[in-house]
N, CA, C and O atoms as a GROMACS GRO file, in nm:
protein
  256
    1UNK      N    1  -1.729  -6.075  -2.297
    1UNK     CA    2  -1.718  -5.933  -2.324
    1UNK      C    3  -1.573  -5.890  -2.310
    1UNK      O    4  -1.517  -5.901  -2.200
    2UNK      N    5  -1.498  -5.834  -2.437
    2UNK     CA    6  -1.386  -5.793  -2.399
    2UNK      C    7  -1.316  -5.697  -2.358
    2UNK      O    8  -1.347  -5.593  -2.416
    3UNK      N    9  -1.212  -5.682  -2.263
    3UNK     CA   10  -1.173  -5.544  -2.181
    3UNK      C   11  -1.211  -5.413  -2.276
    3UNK      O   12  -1.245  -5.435  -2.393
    4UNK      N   13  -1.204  -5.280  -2.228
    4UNK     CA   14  -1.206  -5.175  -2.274
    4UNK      C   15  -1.060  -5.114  -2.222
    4UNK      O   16  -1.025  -5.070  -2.112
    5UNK      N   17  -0.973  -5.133  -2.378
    5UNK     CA   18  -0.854  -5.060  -2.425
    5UNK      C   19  -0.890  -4.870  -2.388
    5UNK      O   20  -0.973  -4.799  -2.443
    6UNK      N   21  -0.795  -4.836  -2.280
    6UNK     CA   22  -0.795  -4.683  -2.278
    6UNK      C   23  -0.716  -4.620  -2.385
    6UNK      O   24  -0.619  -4.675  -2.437
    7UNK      N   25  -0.761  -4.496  -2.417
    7UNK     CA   26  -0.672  -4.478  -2.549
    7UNK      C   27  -0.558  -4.338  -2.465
    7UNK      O   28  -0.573  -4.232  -2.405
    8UNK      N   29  -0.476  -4.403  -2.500
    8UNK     CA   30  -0.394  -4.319  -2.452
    8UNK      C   31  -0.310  -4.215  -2.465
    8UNK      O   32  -0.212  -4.181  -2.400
    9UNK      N   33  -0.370  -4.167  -2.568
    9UNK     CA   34  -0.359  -4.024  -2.653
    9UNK      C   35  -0.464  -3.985  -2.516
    9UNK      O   36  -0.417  -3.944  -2.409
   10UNK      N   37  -0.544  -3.995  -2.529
   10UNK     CA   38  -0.658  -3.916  -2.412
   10UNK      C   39  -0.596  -3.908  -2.303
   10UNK      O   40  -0.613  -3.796  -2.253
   11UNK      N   41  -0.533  -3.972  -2.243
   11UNK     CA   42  -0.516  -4.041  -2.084
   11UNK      C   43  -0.373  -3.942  -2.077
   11UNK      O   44  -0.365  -3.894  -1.965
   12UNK      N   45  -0.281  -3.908  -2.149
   12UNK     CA   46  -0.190  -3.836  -2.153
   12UNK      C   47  -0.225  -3.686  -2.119
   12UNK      O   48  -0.154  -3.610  -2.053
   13UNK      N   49  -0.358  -3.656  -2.182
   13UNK     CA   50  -0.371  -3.490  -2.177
   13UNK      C   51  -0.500  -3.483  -2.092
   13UNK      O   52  -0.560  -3.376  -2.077
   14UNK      N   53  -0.537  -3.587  -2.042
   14UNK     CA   54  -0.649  -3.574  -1.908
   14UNK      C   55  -0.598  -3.622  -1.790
   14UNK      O   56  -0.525  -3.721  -1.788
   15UNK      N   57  -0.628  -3.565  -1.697
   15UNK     CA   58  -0.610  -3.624  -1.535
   15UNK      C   59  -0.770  -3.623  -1.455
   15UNK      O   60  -0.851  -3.530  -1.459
   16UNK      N   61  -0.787  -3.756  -1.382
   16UNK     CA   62  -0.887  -3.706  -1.346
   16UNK      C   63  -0.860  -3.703  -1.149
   16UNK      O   64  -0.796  -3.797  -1.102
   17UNK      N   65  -0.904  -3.610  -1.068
   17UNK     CA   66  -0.878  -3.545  -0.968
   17UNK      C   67  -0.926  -3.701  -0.855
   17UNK      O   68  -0.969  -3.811  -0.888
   18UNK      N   69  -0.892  -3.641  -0.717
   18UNK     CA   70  -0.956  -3.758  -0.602
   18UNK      C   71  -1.094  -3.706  -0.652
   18UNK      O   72  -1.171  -3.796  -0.686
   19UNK      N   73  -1.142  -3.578  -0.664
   19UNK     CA   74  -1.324  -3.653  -0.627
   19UNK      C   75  -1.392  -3.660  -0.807
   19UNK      O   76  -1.510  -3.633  -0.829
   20UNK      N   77  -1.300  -3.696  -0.913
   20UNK     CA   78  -1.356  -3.720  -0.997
   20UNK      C   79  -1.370  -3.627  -1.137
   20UNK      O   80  -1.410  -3.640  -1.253
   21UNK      N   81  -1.322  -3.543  -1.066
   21UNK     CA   82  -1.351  -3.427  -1.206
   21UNK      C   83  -1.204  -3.479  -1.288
   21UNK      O   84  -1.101  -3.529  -1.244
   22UNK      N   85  -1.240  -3.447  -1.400
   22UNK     CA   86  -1.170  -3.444  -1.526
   22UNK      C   87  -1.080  -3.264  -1.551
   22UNK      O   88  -1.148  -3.166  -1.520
   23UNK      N   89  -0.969  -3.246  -1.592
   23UNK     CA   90  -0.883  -3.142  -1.562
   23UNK      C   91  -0.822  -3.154  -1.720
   23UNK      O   92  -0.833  -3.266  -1.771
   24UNK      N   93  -0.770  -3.067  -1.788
   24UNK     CA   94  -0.657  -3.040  -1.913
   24UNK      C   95  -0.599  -2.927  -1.917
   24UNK      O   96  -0.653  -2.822  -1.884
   25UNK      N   97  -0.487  -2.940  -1.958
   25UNK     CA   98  -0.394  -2.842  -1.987
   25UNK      C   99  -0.459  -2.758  -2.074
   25UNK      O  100  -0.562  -2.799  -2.126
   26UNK      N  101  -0.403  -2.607  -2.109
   26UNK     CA  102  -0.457  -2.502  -2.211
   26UNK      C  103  -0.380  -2.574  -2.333
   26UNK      O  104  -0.302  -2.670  -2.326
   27UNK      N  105  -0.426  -2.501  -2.450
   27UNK     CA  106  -0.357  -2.513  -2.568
   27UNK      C  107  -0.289  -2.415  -2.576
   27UNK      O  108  -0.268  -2.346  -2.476
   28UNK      N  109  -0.238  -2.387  -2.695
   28UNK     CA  110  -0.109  -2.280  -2.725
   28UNK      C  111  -0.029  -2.216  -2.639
   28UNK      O  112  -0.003  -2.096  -2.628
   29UNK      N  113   0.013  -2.328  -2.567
   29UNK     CA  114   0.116  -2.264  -2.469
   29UNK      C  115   0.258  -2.326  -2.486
   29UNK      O  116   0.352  -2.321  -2.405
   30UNK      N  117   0.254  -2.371  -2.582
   30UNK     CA  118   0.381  -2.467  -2.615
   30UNK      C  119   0.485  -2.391  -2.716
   30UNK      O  120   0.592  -2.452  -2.712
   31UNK      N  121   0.488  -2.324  -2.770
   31UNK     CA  122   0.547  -2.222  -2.838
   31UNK      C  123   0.534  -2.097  -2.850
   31UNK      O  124   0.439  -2.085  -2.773
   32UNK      N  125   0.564  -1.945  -2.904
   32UNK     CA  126   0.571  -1.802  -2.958
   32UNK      C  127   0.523  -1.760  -2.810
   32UNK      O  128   0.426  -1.691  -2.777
   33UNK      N  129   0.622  -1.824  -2.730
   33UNK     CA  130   0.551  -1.747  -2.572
   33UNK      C  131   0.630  -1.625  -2.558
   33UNK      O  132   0.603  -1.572  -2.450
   34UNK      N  133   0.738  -1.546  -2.641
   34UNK     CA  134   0.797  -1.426  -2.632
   34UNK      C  135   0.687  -1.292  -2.594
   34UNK      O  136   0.700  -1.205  -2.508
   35UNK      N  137   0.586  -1.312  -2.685
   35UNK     CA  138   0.466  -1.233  -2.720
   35UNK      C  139   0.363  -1.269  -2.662
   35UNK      O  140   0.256  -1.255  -2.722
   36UNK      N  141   0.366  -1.319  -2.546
   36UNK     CA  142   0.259  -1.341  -2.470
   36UNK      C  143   0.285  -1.270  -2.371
   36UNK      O  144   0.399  -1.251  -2.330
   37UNK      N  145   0.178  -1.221  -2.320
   37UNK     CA  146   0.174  -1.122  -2.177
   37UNK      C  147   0.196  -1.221  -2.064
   37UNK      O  148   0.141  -1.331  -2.055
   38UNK      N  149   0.299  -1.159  -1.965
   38UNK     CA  150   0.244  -1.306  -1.850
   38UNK      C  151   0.160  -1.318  -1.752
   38UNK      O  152   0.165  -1.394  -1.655
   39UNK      N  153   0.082  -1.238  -1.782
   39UNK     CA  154  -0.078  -1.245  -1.704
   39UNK      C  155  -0.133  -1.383  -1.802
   39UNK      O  156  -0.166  -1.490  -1.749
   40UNK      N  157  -0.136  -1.359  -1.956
   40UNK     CA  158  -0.188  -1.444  -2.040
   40UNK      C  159  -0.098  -1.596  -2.015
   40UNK      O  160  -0.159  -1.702  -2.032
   41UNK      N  161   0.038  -1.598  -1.976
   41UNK     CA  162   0.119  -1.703  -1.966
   41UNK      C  163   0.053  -1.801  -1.843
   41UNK      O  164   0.010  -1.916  -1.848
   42UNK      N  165   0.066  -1.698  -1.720
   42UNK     CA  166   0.062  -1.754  -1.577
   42UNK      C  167  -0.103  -1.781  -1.609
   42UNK      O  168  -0.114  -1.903  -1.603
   43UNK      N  169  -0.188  -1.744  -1.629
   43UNK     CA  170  -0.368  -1.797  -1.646
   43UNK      C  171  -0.350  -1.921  -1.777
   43UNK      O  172  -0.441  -2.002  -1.764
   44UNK      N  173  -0.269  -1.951  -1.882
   44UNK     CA  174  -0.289  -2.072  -1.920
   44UNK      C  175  -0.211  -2.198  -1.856
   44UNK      O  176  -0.213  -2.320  -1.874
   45UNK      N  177  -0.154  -2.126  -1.788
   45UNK     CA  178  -0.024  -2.240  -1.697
   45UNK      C  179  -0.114  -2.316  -1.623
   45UNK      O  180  -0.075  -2.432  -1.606
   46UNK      N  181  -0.260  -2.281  -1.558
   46UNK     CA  182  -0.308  -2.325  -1.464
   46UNK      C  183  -0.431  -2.473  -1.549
   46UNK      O  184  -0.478  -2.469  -1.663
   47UNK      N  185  -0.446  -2.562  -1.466
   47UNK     CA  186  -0.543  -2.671  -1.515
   47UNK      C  187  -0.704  -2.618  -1.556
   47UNK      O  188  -0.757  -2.522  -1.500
   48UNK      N  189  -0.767  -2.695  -1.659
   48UNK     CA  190  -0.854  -2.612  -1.676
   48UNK      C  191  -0.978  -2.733  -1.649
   48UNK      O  192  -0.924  -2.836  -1.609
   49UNK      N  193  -1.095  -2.744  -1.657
   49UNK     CA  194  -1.218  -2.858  -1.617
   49UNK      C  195  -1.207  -2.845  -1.786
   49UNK      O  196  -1.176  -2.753  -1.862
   50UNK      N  197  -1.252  -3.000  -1.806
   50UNK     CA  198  -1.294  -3.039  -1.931
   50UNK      C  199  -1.434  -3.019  -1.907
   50UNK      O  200  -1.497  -3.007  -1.802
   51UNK      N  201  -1.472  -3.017  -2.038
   51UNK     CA  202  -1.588  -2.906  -2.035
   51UNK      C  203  -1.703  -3.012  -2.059
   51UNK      O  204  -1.685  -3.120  -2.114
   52UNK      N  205  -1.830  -2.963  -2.007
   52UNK     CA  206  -1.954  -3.027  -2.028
   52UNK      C  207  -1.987  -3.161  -2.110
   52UNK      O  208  -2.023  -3.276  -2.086
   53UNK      N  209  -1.957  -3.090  -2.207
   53UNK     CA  210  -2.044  -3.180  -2.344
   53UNK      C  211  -1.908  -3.287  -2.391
   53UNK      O  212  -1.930  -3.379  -2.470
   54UNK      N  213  -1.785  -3.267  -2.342
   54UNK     CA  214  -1.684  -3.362  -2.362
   54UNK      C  215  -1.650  -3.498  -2.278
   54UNK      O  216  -1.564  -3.581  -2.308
   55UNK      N  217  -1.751  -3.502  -2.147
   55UNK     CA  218  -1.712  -3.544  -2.003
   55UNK      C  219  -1.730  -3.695  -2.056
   55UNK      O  220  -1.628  -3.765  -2.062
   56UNK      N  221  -1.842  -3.743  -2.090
   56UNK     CA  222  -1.926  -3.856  -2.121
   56UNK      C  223  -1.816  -3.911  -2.244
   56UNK      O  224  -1.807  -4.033  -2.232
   57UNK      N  225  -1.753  -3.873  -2.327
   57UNK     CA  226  -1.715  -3.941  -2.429
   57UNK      C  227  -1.548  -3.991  -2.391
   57UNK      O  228  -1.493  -4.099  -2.414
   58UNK      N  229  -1.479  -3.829  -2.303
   58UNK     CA  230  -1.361  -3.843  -2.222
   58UNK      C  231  -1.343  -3.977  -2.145
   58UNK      O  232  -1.247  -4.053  -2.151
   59UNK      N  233  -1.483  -3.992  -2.054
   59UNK     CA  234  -1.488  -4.108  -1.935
   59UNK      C  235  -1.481  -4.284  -2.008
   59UNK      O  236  -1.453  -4.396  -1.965
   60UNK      N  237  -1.524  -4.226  -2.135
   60UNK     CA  238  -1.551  -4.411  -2.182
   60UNK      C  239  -1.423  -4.394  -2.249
   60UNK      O  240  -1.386  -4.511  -2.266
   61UNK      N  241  -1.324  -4.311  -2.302
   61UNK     CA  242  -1.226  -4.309  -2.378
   61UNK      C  243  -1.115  -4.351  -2.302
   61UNK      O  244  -1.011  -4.402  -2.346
   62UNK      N  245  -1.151  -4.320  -2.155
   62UNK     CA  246  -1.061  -4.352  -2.025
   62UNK      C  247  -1.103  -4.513  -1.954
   62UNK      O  248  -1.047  -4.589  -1.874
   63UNK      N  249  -1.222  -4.514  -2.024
   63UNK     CA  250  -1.230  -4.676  -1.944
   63UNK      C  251  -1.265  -4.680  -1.775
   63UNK      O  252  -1.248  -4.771  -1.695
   64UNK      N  253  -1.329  -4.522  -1.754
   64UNK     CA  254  -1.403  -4.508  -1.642
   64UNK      C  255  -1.565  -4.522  -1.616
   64UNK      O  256  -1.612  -4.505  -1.504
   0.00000   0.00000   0.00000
């Protein structure tokens, strides 16, 4: 049976925590941040849980 290659496009924009949870950055925070409120700035700055229905496909993509 041969190893399971992590893909590492995934592994770049996931972290997963000490007790296991899976974490990602927001999107659109990488540019036109002039026009962003920074209530809206400072709440996408923060880590977000990868969500439900993504966890199972994330974990084998990670080779966990």
């Amino acid at each position: 049976m041969p190893k399971i290659k992590t893909q590492k496009g995934i592994a770049k924009r996931v972290r997963v925590t000490r007790n296991g949870k899976l974490v990602r950055r927001n999107s659109w925070m990488s540019h036109r941040l002039h026009q962003k409120s920074k209530k809206h700035k400072r709440k996408d700055h923060t880590e977000q849980p990868v969500s439900k229905a993504d966890r199972k496909t994330i974990r084998r993509a990670l080779g966990i």
